[in-house]
Backbone bond lengths (Angstrom), bond angles and torsions (degrees), N, CA, C in turn:
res aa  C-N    CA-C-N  psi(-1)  N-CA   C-N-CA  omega(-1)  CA-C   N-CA-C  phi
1 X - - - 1.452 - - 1.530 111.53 -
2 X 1.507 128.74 -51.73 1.009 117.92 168.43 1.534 137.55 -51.56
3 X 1.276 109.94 -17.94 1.709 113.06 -173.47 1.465 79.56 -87.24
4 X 1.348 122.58 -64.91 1.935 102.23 -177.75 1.051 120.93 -48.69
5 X 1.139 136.94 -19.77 1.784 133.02 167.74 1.165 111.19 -59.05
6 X 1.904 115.86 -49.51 1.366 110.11 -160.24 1.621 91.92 -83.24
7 X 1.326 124.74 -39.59 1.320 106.49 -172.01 1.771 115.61 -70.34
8 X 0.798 103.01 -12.69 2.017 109.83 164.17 1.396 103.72 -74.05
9 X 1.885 124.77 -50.48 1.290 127.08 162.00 1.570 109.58 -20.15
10 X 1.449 112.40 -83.87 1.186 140.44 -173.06 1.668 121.86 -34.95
11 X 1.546 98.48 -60.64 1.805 98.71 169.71 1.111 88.42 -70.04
12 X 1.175 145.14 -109.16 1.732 135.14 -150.37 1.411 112.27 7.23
13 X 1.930 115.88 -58.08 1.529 113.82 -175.30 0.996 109.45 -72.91
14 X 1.471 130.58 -37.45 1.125 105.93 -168.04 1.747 113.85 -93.72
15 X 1.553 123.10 -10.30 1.309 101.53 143.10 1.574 131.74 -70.12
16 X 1.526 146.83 -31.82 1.090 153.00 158.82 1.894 106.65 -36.49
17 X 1.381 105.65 -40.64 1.514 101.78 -176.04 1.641 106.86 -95.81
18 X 0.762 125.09 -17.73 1.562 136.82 171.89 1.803 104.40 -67.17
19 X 0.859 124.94 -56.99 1.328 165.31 -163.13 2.174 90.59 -73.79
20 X 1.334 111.11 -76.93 1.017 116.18 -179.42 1.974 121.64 -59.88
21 X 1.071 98.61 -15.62 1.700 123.74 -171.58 1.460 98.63 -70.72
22 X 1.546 104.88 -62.00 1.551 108.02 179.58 1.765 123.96 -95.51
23 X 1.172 118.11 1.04 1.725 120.74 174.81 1.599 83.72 -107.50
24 X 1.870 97.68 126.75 1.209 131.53 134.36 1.619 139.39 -25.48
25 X 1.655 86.08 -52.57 1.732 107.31 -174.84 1.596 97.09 -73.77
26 X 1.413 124.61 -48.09 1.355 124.21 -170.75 1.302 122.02 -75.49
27 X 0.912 118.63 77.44 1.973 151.36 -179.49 1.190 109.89 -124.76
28 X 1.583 122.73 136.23 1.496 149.36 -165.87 1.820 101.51 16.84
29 X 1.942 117.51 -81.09 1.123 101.15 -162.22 1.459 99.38 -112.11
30 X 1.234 103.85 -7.84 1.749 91.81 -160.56 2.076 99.82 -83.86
31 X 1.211 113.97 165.19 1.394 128.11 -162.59 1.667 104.35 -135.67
32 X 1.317 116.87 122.24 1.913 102.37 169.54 1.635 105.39 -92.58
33 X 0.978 97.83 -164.83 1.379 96.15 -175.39 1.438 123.47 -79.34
34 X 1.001 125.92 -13.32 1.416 142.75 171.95 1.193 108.67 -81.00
35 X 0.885 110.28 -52.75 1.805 132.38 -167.44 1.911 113.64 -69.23
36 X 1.392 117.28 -19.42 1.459 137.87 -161.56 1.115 90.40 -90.35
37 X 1.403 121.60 -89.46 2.267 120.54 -177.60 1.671 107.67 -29.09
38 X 1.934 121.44 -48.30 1.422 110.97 -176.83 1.183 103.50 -44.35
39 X 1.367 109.17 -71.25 1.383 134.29 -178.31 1.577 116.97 -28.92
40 X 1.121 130.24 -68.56 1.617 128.40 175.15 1.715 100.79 -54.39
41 X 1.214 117.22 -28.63 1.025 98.36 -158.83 1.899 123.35 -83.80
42 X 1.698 73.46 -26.83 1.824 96.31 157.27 1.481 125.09 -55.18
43 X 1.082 82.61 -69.01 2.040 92.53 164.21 1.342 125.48 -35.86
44 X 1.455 104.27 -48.42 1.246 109.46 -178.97 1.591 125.68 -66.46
45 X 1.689 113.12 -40.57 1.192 125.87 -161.90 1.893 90.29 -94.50
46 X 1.282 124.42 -2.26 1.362 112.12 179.50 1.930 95.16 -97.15
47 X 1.169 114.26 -16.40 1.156 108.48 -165.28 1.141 95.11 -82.64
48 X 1.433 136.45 -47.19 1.262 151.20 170.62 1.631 109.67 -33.89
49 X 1.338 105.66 -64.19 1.199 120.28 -164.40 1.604 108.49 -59.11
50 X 1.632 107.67 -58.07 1.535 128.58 169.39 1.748 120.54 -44.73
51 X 1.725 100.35 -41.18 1.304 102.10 156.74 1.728 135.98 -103.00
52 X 1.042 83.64 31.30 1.742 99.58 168.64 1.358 126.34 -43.77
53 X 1.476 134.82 136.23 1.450 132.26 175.27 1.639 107.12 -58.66
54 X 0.973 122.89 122.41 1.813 114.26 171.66 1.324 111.93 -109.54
55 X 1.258 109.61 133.10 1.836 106.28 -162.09 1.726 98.43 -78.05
56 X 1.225 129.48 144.61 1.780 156.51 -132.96 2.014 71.05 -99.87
């Protein structure tokens, strides 16, 4: 499960930064509409990822 997290991690950034490279609107906070779903979705799966169970 974890290597699929990070690799779900992974496309997320590099669509969110792909994505952010060429929209205008997508600078520091503001989001277009296209650009908002990448975006949460990045966040989400890094938060996930960042807060992951790590075995002791």
């Amino acid at each position: 499960m974890a290597d699929d997290l990070h690799t779900r991690y992974m496309r997320a950034t590099d669509t969110w930064t792909a994505h952010r490279a060429d929209c205008t609107t997508c600078q520091h906070s503001t989001r277009c509409e296209a650009g908002a779903p990448l975006f949460e979705r990045f966040t989400r799966l890094q938060d996930a990822y960042l807060n992951r169970s790590r075995p002791s």
